[in-house]
Rosetta silent file (secondary structure, phi, psi, omega in degrees, C-alpha in Angstrom):
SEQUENCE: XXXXXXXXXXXXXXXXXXXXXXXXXXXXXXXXXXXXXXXXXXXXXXXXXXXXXXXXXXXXXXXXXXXXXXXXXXXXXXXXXXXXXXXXXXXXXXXXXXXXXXXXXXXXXXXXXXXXXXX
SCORE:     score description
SCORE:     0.000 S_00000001
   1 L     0.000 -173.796 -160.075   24.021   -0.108    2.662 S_00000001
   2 L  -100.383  143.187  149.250   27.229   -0.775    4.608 S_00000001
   3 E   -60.280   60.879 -126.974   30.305   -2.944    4.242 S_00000001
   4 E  -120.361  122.995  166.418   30.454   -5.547    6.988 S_00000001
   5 E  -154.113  132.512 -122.064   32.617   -8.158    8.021 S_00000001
   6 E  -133.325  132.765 -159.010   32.649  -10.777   10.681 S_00000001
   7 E  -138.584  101.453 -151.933   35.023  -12.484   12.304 S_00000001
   8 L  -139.972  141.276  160.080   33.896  -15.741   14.685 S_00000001
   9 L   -73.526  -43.331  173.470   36.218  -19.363   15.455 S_00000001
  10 L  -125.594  117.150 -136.346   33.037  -20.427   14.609 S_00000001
  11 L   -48.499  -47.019  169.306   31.666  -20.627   10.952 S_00000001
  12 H   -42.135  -76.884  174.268   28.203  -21.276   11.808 S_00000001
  13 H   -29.868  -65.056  176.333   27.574  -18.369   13.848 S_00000001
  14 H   -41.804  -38.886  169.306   29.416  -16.015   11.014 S_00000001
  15 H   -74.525  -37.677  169.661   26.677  -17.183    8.541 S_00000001
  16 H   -44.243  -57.945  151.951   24.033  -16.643   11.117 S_00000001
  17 H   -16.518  -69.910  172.215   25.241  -12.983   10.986 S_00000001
  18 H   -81.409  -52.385  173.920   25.335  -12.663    7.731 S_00000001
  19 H   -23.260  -53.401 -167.457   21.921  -14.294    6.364 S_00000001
  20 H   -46.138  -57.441 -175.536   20.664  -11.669    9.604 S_00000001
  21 H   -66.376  -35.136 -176.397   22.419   -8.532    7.847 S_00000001
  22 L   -83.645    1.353  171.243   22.418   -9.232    4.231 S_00000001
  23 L   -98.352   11.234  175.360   18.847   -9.459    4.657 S_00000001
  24 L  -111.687   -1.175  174.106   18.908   -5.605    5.534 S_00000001
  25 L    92.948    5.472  175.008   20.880   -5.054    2.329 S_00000001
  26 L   -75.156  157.703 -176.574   24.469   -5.087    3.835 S_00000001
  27 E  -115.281  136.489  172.496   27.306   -6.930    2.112 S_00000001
  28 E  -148.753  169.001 -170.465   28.828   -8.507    4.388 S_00000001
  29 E  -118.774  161.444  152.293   31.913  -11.097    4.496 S_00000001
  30 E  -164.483  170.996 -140.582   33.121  -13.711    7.104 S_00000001
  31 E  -144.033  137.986  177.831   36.073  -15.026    8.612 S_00000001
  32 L  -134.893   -0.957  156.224   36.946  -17.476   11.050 S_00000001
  33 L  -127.924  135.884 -151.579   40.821  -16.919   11.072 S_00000001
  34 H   -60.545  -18.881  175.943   42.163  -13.537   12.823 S_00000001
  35 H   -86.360  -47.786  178.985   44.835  -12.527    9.898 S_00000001
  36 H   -27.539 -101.500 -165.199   42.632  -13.427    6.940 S_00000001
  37 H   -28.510  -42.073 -175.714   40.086  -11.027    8.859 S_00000001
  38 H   -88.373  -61.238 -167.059   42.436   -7.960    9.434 S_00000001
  39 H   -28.145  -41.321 -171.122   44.393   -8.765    6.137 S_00000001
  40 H   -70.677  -49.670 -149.628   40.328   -8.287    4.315 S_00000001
  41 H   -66.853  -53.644  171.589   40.235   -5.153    6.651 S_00000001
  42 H   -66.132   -9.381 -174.956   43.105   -3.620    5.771 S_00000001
  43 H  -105.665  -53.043  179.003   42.498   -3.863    1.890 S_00000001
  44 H   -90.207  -43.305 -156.093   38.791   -3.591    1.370 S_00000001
  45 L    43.015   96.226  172.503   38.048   -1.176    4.896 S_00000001
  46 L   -72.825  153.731  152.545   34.889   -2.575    5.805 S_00000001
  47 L   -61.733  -43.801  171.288   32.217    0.044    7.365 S_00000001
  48 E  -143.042 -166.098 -150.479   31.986   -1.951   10.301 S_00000001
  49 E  -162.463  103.005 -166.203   33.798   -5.235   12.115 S_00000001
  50 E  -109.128  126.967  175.306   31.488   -7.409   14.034 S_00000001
  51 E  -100.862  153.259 -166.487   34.583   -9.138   16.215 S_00000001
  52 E  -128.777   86.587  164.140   33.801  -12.678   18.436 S_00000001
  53 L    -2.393  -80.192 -147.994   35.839  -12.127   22.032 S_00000001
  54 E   -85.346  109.670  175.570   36.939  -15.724   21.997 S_00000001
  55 L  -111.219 -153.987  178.299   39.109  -16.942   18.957 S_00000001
  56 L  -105.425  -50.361  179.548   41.597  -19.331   18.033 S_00000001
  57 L   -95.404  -45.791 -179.167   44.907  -17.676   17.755 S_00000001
  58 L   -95.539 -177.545  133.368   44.137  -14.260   19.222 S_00000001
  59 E  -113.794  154.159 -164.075   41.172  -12.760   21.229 S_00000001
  60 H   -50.627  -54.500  168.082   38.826  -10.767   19.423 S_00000001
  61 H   -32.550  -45.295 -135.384   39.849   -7.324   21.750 S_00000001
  62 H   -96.583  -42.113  173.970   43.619   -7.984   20.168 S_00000001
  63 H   -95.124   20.304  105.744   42.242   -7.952   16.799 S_00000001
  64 H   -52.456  -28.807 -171.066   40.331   -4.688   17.742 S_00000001
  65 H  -103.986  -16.652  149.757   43.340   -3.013   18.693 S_00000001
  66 L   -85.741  -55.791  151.911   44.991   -4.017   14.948 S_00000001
  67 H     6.810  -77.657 -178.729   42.069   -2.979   13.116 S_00000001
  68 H   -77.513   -0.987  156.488   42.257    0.360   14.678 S_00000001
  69 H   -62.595  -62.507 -168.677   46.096    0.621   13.855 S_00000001
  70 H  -106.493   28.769  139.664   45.308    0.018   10.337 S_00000001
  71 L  -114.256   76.235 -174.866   41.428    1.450    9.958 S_00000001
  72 L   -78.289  -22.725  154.567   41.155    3.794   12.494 S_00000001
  73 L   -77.514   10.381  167.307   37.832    4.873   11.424 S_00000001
  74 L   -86.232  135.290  172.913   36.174    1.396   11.374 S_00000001
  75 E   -76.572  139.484 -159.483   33.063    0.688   13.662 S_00000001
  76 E  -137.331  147.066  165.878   33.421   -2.564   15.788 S_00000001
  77 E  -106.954  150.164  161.894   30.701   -4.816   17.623 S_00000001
  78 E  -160.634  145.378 -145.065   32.205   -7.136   19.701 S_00000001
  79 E  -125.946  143.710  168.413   30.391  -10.301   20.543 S_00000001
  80 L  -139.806  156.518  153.278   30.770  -12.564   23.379 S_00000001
  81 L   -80.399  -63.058  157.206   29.467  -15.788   25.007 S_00000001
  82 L   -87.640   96.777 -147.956   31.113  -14.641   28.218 S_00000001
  83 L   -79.682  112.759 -169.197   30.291  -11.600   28.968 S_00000001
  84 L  -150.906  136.881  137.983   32.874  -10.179   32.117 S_00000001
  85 L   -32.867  -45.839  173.640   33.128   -6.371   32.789 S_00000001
  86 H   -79.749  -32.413  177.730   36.880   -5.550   32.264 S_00000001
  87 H   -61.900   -3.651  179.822   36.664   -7.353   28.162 S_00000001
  88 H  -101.164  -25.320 -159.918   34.096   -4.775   27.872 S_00000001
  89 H   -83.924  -45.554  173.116   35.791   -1.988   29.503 S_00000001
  90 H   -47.113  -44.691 -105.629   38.834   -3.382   27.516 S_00000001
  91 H  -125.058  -68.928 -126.276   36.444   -3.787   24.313 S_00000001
  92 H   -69.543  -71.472  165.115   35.331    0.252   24.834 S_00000001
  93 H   -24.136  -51.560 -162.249   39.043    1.406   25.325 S_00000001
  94 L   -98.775   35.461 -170.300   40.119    0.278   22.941 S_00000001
  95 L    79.766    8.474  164.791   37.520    1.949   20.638 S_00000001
  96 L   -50.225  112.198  172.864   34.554   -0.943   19.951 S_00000001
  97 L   -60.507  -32.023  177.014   31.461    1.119   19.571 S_00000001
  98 L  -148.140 -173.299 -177.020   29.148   -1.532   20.952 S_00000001
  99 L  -157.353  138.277 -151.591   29.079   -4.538   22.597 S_00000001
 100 L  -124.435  161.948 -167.556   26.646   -7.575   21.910 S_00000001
 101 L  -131.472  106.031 -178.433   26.008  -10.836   24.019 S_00000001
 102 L   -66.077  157.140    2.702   25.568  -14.542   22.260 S_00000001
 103 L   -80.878  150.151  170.617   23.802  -16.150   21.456 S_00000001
 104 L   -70.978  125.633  171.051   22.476  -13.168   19.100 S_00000001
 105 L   -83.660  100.126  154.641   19.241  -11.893   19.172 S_00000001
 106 H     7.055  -79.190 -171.602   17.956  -10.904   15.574 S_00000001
 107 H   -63.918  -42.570 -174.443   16.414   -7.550   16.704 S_00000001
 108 H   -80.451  -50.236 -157.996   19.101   -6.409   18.891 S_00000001
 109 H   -55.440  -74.489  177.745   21.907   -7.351   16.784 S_00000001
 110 H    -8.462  -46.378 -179.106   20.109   -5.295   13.720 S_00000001
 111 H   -52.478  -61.070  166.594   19.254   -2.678   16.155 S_00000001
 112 H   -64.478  -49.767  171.854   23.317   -2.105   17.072 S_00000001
 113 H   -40.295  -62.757  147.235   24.226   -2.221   13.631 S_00000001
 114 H     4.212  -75.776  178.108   21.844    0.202   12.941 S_00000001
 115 H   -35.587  -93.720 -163.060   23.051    2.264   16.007 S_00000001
 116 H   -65.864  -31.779  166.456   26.491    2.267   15.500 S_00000001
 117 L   -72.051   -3.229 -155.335   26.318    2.664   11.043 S_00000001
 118 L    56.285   29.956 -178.224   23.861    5.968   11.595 S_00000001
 119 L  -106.909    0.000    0.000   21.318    4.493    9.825 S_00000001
């Protein structure tokens, strides 16, 4: 299965993720601070990036657009609580493959993963 790694301000949610995914056979890591997360990215190149809009230092779009400087072939989710048109249009742009809406639904998220790995 796929490499995966997840990058949420908050730690709960990031386990929530993974328990969902690693129970589909995915490895998956997570992160709750934005260099840690690209630093992992840039070393291991995860299969896919599930990014959290709203962060601490950054927003999740900024660390999409380093990602794809140094992966350019990694697949990105990008997760929000607040959901606005232009971060998605933003989100799209700047190459995010999909774009998922908290709190996460089990079936959907799986579904996008899915989607967006070709599985």
């Amino acid at each position: 299965m796929a490499s995966i790694m997840v990058l949420d301000d908050v730690i709960d949610a990031g386990v929530l993720i993974k328990r969902i995914l690693e129970r589909k056979g995915h490895t998956v890591s997570v992160f709750t601070d934005e260099d840690e997360a690209i630093n992992h990215a840039a070393s291991a190149t995860p299969d896919l990036a599930i990014l959290d809009i709203k962060l601490r230092k950054m927003t999740g779009v900024h660390v999409l657009d380093e990602l794809k400087k140094r992966c350019p072939d990694i697949r990105v989710i990008m997760l929000t609580g607040y959901p606005t048109l232009e971060t998605a249009r933003e989100s799209l742009r700047l190459g995010a493959n999909e774009y998922c809406v908290k709190p996460i639904d089990k079936d959907e998220l799986e579904g996008k993963v899915d989607d967006v790995l070709g599985l």
